[in-house]
DRENLUM-180109 format. One record per residue: residue number from 1; x, y negated, z of N, C-alpha, C in turn. Coordinates in nm, 4 decimals. Each point is the difference from the previous one (the first is absolute). Layout:
N
+------+----------+----------+----------+----------+----------+----------+----------+----------+----------+
: resi :      n.X :      n.Y :      n.Z :     ca.X :     ca.Y :     ca.Z :      c.X :      c.Y :      c.Z :
+------+----------+----------+----------+----------+----------+----------+----------+----------+----------+
:  NUM :        X :        Y :        Z :        X :        Y :        Z :        X :        Y :        Z :
...
+------+----------+----------+----------+----------+----------+----------+----------+----------+----------+
END
This chain:
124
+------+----------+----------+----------+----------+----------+----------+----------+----------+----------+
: resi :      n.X :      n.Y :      n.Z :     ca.X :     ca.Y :     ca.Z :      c.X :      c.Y :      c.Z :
+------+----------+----------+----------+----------+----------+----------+----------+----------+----------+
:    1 :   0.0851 :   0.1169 :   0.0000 :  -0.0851 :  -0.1169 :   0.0000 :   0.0900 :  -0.1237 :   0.0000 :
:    2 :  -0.0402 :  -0.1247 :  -0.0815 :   0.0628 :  -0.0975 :  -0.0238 :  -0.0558 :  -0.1184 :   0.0331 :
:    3 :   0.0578 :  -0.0645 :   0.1134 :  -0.0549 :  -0.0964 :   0.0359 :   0.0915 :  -0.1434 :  -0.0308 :
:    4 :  -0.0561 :  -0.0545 :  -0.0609 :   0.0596 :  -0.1728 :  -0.0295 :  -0.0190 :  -0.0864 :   0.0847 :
:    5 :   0.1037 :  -0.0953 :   0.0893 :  -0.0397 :  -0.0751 :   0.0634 :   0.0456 :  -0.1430 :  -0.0110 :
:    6 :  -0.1191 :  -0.0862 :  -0.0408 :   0.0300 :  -0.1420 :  -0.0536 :   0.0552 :  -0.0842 :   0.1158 :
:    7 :   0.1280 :  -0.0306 :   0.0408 :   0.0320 :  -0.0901 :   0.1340 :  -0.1067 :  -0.1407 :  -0.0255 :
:    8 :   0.0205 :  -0.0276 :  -0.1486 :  -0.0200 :  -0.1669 :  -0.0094 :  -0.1692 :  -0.0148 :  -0.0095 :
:    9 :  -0.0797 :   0.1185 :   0.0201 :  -0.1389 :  -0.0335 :  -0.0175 :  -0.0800 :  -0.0373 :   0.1209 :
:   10 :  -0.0836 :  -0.0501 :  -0.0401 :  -0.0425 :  -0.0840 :   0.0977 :  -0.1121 :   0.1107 :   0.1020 :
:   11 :  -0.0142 :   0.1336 :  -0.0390 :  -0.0741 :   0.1261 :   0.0304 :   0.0940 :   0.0779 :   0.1061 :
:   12 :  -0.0399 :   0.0250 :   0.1157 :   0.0680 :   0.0018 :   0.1536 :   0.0570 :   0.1881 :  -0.1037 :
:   13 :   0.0904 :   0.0168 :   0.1162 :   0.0884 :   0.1806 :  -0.0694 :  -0.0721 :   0.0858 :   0.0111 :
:   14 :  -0.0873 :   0.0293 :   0.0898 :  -0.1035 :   0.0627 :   0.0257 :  -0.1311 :   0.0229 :  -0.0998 :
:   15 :  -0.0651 :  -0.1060 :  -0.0597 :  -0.0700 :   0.0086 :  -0.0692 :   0.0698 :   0.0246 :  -0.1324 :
:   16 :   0.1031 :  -0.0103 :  -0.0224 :   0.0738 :   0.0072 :  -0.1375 :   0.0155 :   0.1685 :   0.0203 :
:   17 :   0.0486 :   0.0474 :   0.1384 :   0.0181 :   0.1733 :  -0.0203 :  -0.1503 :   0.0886 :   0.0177 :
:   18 :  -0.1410 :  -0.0888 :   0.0518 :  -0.0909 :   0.0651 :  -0.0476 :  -0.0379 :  -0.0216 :  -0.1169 :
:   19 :   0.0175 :  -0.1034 :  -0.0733 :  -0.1237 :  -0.0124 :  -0.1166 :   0.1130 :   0.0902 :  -0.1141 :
:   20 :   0.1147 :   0.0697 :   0.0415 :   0.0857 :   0.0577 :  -0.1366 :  -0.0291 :   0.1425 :   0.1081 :
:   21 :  -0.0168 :   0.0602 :   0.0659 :  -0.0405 :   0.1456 :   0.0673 :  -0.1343 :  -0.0370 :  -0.0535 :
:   22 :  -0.0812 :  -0.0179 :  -0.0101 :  -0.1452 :   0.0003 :  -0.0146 :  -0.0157 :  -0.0292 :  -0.1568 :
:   23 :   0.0665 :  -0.0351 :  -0.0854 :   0.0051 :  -0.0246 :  -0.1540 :   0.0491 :   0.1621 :  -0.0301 :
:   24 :   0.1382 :   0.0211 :   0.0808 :   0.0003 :   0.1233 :  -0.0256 :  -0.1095 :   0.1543 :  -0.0091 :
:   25 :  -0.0608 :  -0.0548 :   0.1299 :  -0.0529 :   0.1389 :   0.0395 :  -0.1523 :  -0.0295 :  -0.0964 :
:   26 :  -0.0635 :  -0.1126 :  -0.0344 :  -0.1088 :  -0.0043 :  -0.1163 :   0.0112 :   0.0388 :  -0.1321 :
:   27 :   0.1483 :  -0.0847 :   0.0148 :   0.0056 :   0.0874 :  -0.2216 :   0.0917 :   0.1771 :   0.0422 :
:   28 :  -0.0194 :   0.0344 :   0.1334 :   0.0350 :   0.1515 :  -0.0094 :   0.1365 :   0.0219 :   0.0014 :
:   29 :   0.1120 :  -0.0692 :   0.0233 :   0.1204 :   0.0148 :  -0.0428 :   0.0313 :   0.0607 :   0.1652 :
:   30 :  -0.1127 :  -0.0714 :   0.0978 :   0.0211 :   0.1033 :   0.0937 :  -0.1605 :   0.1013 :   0.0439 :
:   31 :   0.0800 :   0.0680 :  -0.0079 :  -0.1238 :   0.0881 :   0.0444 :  -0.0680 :   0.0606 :   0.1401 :
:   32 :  -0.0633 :   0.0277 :  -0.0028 :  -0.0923 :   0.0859 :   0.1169 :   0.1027 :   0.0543 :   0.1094 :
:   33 :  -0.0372 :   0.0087 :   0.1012 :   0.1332 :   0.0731 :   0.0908 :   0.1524 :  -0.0243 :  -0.0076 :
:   34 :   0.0320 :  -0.1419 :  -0.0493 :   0.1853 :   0.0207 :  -0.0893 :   0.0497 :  -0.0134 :   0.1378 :
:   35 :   0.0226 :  -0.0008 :   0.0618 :   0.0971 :  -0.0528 :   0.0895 :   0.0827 :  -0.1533 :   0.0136 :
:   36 :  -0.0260 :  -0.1168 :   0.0551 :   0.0510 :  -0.1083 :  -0.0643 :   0.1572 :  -0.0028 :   0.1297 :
:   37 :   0.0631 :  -0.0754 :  -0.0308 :   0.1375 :  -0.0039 :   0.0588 :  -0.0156 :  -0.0168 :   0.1288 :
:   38 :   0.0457 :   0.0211 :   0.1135 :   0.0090 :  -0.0687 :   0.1149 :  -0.0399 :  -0.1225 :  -0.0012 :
:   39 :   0.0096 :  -0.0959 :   0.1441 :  -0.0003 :  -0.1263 :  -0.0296 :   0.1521 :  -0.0158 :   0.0009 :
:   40 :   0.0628 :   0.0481 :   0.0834 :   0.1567 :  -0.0833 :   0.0300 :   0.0719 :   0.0799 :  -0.1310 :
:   41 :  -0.0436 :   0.0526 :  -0.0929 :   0.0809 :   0.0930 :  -0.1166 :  -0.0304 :  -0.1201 :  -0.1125 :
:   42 :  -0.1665 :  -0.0386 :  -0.0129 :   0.0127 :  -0.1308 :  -0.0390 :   0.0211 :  -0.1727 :   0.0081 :
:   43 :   0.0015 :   0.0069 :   0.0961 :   0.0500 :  -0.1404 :   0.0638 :   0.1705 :   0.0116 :  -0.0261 :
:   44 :   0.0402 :   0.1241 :  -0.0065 :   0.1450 :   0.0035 :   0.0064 :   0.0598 :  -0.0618 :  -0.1713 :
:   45 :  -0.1162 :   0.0910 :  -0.0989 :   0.0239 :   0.0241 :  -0.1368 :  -0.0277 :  -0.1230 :  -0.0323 :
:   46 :  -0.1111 :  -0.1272 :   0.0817 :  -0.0275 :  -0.0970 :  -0.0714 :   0.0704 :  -0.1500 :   0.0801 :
:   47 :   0.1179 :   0.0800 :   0.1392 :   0.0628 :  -0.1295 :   0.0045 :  -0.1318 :  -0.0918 :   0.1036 :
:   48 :  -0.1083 :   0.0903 :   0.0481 :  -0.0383 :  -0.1501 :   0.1439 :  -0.0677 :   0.1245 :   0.0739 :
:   49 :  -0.0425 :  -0.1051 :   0.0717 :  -0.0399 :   0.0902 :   0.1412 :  -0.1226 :   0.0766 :  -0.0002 :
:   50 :   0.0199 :   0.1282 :   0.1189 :  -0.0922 :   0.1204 :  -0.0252 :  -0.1073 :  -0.0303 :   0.0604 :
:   51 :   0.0087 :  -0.1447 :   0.0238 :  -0.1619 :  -0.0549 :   0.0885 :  -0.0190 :  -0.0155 :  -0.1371 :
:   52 :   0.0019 :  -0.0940 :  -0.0961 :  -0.0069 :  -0.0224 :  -0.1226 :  -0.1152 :   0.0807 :  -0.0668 :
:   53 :   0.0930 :   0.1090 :  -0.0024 :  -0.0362 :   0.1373 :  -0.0997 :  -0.1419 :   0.0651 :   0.0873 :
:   54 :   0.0443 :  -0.0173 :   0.1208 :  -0.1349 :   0.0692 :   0.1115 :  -0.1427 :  -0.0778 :  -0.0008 :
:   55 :   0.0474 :  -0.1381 :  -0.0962 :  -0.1248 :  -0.0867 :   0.0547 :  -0.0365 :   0.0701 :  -0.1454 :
:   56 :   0.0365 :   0.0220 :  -0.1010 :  -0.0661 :   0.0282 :  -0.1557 :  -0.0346 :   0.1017 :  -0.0238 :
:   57 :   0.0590 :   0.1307 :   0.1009 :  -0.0523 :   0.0815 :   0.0084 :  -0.1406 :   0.0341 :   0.0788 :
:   58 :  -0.0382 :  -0.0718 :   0.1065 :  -0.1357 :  -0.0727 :   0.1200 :  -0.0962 :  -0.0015 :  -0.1020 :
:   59 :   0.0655 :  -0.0991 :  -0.0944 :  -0.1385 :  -0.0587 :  -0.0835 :  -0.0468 :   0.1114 :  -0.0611 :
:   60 :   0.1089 :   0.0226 :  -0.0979 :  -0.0223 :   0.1305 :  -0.0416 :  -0.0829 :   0.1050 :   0.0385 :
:   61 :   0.0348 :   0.0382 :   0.0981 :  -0.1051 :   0.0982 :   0.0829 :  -0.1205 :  -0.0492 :   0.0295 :
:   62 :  -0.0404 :  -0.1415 :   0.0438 :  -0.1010 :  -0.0574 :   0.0690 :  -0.0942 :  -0.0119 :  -0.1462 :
:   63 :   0.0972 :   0.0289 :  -0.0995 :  -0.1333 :  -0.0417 :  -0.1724 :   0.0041 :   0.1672 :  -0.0210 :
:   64 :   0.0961 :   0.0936 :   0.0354 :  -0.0865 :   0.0841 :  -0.0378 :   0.0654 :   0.0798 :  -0.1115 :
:   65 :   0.1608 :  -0.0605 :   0.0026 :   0.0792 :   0.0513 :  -0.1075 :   0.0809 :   0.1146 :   0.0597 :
:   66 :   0.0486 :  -0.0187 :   0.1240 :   0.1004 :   0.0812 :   0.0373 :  -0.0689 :   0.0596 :   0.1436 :
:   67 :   0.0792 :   0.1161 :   0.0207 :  -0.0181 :   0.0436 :   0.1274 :   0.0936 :   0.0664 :   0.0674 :
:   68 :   0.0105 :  -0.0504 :   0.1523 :   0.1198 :   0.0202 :   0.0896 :  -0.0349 :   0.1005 :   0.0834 :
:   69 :   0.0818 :   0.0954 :   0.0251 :  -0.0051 :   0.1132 :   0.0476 :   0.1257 :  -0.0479 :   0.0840 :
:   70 :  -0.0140 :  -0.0276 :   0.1269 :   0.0728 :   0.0098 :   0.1686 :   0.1345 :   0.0801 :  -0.0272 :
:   71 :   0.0894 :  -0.0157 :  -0.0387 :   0.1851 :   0.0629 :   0.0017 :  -0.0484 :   0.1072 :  -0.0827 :
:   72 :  -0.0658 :  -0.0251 :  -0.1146 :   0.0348 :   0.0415 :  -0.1722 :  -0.0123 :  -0.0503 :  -0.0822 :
:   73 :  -0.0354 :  -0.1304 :  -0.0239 :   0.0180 :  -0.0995 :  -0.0438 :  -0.1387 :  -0.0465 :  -0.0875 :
:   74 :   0.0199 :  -0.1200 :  -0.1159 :  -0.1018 :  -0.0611 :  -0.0554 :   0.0127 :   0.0806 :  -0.1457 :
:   75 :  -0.1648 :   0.0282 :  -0.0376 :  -0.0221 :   0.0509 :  -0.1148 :  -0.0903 :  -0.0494 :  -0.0770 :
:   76 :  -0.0452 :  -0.0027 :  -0.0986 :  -0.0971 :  -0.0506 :  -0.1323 :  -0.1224 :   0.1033 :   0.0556 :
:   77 :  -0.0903 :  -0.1074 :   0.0310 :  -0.1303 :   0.0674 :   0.0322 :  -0.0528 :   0.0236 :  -0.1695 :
:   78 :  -0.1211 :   0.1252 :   0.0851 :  -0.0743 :   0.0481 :  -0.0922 :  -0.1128 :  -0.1076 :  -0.0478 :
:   79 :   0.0467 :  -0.1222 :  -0.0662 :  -0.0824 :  -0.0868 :  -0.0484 :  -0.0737 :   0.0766 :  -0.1588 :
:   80 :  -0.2058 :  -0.0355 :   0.0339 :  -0.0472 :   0.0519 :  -0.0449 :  -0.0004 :  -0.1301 :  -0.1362 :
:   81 :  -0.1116 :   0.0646 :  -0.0770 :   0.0130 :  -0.0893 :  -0.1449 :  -0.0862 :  -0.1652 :   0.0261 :
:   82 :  -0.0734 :   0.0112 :   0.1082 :  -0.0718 :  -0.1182 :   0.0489 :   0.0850 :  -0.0813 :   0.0587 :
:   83 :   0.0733 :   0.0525 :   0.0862 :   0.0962 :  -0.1376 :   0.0551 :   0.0984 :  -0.0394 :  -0.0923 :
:   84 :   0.0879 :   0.0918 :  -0.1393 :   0.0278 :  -0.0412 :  -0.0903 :  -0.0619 :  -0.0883 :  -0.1343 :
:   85 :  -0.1128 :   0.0047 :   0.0226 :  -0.0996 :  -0.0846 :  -0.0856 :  -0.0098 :  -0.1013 :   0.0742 :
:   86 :  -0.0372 :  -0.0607 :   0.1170 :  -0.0001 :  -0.1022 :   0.0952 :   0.0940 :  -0.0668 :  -0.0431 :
:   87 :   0.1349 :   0.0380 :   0.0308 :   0.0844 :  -0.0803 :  -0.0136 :   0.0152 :  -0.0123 :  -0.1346 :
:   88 :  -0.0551 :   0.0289 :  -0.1106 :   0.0308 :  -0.0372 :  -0.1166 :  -0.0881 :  -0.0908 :  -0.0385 :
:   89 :  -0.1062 :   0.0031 :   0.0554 :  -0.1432 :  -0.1237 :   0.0205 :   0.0733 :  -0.1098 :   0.0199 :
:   90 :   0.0770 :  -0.0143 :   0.1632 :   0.0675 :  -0.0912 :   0.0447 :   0.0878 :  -0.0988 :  -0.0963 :
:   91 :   0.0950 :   0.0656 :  -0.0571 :   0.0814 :  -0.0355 :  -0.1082 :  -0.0690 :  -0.0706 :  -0.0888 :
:   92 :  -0.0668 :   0.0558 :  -0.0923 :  -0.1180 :  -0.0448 :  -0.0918 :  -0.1027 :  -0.1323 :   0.0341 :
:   93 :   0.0044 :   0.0047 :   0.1380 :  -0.0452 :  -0.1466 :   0.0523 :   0.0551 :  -0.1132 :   0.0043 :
:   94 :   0.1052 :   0.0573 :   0.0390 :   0.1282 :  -0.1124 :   0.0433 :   0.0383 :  -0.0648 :  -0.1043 :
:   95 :   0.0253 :   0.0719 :  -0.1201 :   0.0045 :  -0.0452 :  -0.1174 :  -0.0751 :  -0.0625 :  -0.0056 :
:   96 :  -0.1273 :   0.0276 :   0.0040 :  -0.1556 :  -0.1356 :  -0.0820 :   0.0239 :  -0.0850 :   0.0386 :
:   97 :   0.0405 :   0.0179 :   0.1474 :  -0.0018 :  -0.1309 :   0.0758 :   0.0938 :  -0.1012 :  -0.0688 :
:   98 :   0.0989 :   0.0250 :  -0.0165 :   0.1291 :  -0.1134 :  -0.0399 :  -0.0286 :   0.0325 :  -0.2028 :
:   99 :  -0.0842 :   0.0573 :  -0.0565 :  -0.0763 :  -0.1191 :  -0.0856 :  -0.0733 :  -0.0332 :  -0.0265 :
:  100 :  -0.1041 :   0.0443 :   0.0970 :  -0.1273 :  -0.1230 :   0.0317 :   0.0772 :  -0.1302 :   0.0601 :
:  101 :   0.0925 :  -0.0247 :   0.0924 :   0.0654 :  -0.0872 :   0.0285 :   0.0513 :  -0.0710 :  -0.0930 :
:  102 :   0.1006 :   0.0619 :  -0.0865 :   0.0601 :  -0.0676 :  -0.1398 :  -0.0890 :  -0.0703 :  -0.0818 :
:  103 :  -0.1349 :   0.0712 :  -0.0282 :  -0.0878 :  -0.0546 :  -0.0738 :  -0.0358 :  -0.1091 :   0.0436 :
:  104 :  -0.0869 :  -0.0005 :   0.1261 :  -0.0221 :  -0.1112 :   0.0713 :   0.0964 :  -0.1369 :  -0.0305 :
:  105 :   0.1066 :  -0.0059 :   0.0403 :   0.1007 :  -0.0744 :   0.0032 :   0.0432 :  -0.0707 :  -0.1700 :
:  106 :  -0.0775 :   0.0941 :  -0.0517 :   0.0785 :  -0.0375 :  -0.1887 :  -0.1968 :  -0.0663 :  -0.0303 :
:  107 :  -0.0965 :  -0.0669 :   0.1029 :  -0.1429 :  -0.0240 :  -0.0352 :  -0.0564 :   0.1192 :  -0.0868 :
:  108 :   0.0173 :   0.1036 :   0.0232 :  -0.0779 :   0.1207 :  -0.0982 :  -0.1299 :   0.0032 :   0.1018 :
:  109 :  -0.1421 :   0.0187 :  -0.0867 :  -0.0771 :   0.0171 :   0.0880 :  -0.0566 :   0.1572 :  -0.0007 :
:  110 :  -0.0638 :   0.0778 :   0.0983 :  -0.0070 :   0.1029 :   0.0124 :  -0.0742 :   0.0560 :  -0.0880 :
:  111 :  -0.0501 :  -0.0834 :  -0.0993 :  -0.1095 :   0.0693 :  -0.1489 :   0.1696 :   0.0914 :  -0.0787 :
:  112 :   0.0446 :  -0.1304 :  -0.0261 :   0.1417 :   0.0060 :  -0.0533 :   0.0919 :   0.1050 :   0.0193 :
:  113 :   0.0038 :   0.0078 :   0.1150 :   0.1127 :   0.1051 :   0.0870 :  -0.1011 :   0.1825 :  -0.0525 :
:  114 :  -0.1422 :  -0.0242 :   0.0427 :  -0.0454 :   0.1220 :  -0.0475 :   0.0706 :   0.0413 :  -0.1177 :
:  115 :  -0.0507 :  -0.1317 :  -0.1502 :  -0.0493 :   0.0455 :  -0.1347 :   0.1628 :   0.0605 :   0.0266 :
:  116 :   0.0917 :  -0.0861 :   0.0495 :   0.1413 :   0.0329 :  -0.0686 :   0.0478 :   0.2227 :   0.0810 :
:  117 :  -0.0529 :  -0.0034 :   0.0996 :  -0.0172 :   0.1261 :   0.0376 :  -0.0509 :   0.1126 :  -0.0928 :
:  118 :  -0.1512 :  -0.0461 :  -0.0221 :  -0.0625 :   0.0892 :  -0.0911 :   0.0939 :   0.0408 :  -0.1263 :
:  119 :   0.0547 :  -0.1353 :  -0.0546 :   0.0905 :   0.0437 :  -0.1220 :   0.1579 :   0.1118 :   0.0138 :
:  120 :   0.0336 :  -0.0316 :   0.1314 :   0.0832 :   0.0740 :   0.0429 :  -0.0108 :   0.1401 :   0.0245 :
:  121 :  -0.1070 :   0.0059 :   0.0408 :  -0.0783 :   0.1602 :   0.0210 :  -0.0274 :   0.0857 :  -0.1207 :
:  122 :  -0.0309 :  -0.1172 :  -0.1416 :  -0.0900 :   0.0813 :  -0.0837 :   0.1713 :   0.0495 :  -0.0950 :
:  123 :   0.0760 :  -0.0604 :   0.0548 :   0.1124 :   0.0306 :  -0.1046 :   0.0880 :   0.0987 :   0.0984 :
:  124 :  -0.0104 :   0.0117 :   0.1057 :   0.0676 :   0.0913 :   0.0406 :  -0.0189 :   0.1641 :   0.0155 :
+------+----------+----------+----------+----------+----------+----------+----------+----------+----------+
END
């Protein structure tokens, strides 16, 4: 598993090592049961601290991605196809949002923003 970590972004280390474990484990690159590294095996590999890695792994668990088993460590829960669709909802929102925003901002009015959708749809 390959984790990138941006020093200069303005996105705390933590959320940068869940939202790339959780990209992973949706498009499947990790799977069901994998075993994910220690924390101090990754905090070591990525250079900061294993509070760090422990807080991204928390979340992790607390959404439902991973699961910690007491001195055997953290694994890729058995996420079903609904909480993988959720979060792909999520995504898909987030997007509208920032260009319904864009639009907004460029005076497009929401007749506008549809028609230009519809055309996008019918060609794709």
């Amino acid at each position: 598993m390959q984790i990138i970590i941006n020093n200069s972004s303005m996105k705390p280390i933590y959320e940068q090592i869940e939202e790339q474990i959780k990209a992973n484990i949706l498009n499947k690159t990790l799977l069901e049961d994998t075993p994910l590294p220690s924390v101090r095996v990754l905090a070591r590999e990525l250079r900061v601290s294993a509070l760090t890695v422990k807080k991204a792994y928390d979340t992790l668990e607390q959404e439902g991605f991973v699961i910690t088993v007491h001195g055997k460590g953290s694994y890729v829960a058995r996420t079903g196809a609904s909480l993988r669709q959720e979060e792909f909802r999520k995504e898909i929102e987030s997007d509208l949002e920032k260009v319904v925003r864009k639009a907004r901002s460029g005076q497009m009015t929401n007749g506008e923003l549809k028609e230009l959708m519809d055309l996008i749809m019918e060609e794709l």
